[in-house]
N, C-alpha and C positions, 0 to 999 in steps of 0.2 A: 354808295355800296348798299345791294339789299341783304337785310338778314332774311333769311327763309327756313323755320322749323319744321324738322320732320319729325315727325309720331310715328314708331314702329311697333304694333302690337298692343295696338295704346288698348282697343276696345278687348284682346283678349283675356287681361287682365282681372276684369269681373264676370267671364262667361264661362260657365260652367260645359265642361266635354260632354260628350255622350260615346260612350267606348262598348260594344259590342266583344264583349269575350263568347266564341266560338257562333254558328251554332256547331262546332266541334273545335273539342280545346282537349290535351294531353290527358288533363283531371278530372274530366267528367266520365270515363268508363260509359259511354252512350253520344248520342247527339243534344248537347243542350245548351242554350245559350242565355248567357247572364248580359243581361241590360245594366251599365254604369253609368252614373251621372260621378263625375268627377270635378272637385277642387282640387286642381296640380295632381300631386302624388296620393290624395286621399278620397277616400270612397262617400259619397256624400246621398247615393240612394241605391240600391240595388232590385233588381228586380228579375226571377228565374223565371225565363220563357219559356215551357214545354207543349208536350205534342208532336215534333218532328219523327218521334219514333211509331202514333200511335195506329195501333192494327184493330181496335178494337174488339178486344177477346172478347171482354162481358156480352158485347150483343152477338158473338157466334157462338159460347157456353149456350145460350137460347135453340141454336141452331144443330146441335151437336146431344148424342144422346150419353149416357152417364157413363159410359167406357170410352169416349173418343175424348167429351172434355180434358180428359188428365193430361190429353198432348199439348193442347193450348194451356192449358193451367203450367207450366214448367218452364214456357219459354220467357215469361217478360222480365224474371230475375234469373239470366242465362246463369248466373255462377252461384245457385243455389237450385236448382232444379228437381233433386229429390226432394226438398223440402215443399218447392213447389206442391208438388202432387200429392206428397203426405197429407195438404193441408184441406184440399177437395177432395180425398178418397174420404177423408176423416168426417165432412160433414154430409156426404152421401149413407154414408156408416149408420150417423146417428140418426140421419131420418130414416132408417132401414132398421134401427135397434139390432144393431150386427152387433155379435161380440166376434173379436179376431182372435183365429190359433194364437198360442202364448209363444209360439215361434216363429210366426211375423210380427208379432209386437215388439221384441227382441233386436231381430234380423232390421227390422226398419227402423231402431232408435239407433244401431250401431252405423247401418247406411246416413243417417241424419247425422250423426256428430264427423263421420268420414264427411260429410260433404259442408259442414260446419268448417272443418281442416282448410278444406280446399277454396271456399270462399273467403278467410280470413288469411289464407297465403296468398291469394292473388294483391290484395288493399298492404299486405307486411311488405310486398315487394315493390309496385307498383309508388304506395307513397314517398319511398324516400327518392324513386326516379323522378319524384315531381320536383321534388327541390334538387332534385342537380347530381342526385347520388344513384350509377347505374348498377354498381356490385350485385345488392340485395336483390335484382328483380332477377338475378340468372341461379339465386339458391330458391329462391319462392319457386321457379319454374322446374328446377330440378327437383323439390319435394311433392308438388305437385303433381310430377310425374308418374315420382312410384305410387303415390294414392288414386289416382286416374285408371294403372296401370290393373286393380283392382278393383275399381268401381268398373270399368269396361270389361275384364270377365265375370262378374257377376251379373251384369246385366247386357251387356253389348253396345251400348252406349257411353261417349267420352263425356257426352255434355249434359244431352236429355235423353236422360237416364231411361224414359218408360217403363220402371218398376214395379212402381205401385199399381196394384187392384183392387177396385172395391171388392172387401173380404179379406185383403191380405196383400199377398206378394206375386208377379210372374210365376213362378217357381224356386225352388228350394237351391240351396249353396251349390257349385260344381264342388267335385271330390275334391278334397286339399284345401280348401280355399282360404277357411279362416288360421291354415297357419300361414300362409300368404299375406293374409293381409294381417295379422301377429306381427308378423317382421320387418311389413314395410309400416306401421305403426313406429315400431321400435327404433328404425330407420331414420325415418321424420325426424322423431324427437330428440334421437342422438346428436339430431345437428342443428335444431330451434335456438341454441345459445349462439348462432351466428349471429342473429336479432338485437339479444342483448349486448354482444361485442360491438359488430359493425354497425349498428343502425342505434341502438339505445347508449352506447360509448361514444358516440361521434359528437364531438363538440359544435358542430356547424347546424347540424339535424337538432340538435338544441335549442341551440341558441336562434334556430326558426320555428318552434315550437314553443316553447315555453312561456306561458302566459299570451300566446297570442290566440286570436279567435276563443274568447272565454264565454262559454253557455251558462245560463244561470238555471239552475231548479226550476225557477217560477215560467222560465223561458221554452222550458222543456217539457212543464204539463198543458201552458198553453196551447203549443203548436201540436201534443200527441208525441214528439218524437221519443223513440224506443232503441232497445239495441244496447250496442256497444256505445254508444253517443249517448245515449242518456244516462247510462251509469256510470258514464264518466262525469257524468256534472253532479254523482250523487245520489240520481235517482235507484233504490235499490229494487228491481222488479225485473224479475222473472219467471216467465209463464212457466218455465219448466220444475221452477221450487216451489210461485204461487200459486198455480194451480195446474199441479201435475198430467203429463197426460202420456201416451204409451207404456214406455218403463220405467219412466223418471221417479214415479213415484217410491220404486223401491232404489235408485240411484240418489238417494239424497246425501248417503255418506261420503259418495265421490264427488259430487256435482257442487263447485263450486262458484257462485256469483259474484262476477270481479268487481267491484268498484273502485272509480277515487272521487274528489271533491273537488279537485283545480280543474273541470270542466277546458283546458285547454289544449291543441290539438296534439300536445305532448300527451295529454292524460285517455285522448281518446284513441292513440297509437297504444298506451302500455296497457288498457283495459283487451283491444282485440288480441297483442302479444298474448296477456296473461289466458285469453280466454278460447286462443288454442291451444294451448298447452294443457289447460282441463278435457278438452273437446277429446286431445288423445287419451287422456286417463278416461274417458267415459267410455272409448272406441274399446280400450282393453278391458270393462268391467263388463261392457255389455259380448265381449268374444267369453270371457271367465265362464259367463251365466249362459250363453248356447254351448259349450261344452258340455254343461251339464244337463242341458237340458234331452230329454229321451226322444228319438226318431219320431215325426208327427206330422202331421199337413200343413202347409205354409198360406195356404188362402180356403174361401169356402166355396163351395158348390153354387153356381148363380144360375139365373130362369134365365132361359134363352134370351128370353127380351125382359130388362131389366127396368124396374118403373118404383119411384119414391113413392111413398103417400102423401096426400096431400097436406099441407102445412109449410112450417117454415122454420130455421134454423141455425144457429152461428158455430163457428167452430172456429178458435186461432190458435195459434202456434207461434213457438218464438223461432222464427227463421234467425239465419246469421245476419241478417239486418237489421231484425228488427221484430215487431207485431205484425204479422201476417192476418186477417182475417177474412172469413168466407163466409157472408149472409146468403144459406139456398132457399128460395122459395119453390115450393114445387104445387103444382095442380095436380099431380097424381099421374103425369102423362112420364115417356120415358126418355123427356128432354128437361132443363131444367127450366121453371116459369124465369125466374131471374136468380143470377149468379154472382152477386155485388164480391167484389172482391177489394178490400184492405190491404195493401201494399205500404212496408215499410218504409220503403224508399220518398212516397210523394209526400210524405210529412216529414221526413229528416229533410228533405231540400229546401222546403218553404219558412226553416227556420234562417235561410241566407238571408232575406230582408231585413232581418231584426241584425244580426252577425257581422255584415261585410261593411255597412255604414259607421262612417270613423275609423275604420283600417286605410294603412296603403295598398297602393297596388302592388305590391311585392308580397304583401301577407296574402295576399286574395287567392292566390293559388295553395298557400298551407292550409288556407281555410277550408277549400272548395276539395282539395285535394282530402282530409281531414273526417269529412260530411261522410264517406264511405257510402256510397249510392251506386246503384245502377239505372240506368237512365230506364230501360225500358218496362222496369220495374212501377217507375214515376207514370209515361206513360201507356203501360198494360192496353 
């Protein structure tokens, strides 16, 4: 009689996987694809692959003269697109030494925290569909709504806006509006406690949250990242308290910077909660102060053909992602020499390296879900 042993799987045992999450996966909000080197159930290197999306604006800003860039400047972070534009009319501004009517400075910090609203309901809603829960993403879409339903008569636009002008604004309010949007403010908020019931009550949405995917401080000035993600790990900083810019500066009474310290995807969930919830108190303080404020021009008077001085410039802003930034250099001509633009997004991604190694694959989507990015944001 022969004995004959067989080995099943023998070599798999010390070979490390190579797992390809996306390049389109539920929790990425764009096209991106996470590279996994895996031991069994845990993540043992990670690596975020981008580019799939990239259109390259910055070398057509070159190509485009200082009233056409704002349409590309709007698209690469689709679900913040006024803020987009705010952020390049703002450094065209300063190399212009424009000052803006005090009612587009107004009109355009209350369109920014509306579109703060609407950025931070899509990620309320969207995260807990990642972990398995579909309730929230049908009240995120329905508050969305009525706010959309307001940002589209004021500008004609659902998504990219085209508001903003260097100088100011398109043009001024339609009749009625801001008690329009008074109401659907009011609206909203009357029903944000849905968040804290169904999404911040849920013992499941917890208990995959809580202390997983933990960001350190040290971790967070390294990589740059900003936002809701950074002050969830602590980091206290923002552009609109540190250094003020449109109307914030007299909005310090209301304007509240959310923090917590347990950096984990739980804390980065209760910082955006908390910090739509301000975003409407900021929406009603900035309608209070255009009430009062007396019939006037909403943008300035511009030369047909419109040309920076020569020199160069930074301008940022705290988008609902994050630090925004806009280095314009100009030659003096009526395109821009170069339009380096700072997107929040590509440094909250490339903290997953550090993040996702030593998690399982079952956290990897709270984490990634978590990160709140828009891909195209990353790749601009």
């Amino acid at each position: 009689m022969t004995e004959t042993t067989v080995g099943i799987g023998g070599a798999a045992e010390s070979t490390d996987m190579v797992l390809n999450i996306g390049p389109q996966h539920p929790s990425t909000h764009g096209v991106l694809r996470l590279k996994l080197v895996l031991d069994g159930e845990r993540v043992g290197h990670a690596e975020p692959v981008i580019g799939y999306m990239h259109r390259g604006a910055e070398k057509l800003f070159e190509a485009r003269d200082y009233r056409q860039i704002v349409m590309l400047a709007n698209r690469h972070d689709w679900l913040s697109a006024f803020s987009n534009e705010l952020g390049v009319v703002m450094a065209v501004e300063r190399m212009l030494g424009m000052e803006v009517p005090e009612r587009a400075v107004w009109t355009r910090t209350l369109l920014a925290e509306l579109n703060r609203v609407l950025n931070h309901l899509m990620f309320l809603g969207s995260y807990p569909l990642e972990l398995g829960g579909i309730t929230p993403v049908f009240h995120a879409f329905r508050e969305r709504e009525e706010l959309q339903a307001v940002m589209e008569e004021i500008s004609g636009g659902r998504m990219h806006y085209m508001f903003n002008r260097v100088g100011g604004l398109k043009e001024d309010m339609p009749a009625g509006w801001t008690g329009r949007a008074r109401q659907a403010v009011a609206d909203v908020r009357s029903r944000m406690d849905v968040y804290d019931r169904l999404v911040l009550g849920n013992e499941i949405f917890r208990g995959r949250t809580r202390g997983v995917g933990v960001l350190t401080p040290q971790t967070v000035h390294a990589f740059g990242v900003s936002g809701p993600i950074a002050r969830a790990s602590g980091v206290d900083f923002d552009l609109r308290r540190d250094e003020p810019y449109l109307a914030y500066g007299a909005l310090q009474d209301t304007l509240k910077v959310v923090t917590r310290t347990e950096g984990d995807c739980l804390a980065r969930f209760e910082c955006l909660l908390e910090q739509t919830h301000n975003a409407l108190d900021l929406a009603d303080a900035c309608l209070d102060r255009l009430a009062e404020l007396p019939p006037g021009p909403i943008n300035q008077r511009l030369p047909k053909v419109l040309k920076a001085p020569e020199g160069h410039t930074y301008a940022w802003t705290e988008n609902p992602l994050g630090i925004n930034g806009y280095y314009l250099v100009s030659k003096g001509e009526k395109t821009p020499y170069r339009l380096k633009l700072r997107s929040a997004s590509y440094n909250n991604v490339q903290v997953l390296t550090e993040l996702l190694p030593g998690t399982l694959v079952a956290d990897m989507v709270a984490i990634l879900g978590s990160m709140f990015f828009v891909v195209g944001d990353i790749d601009k």
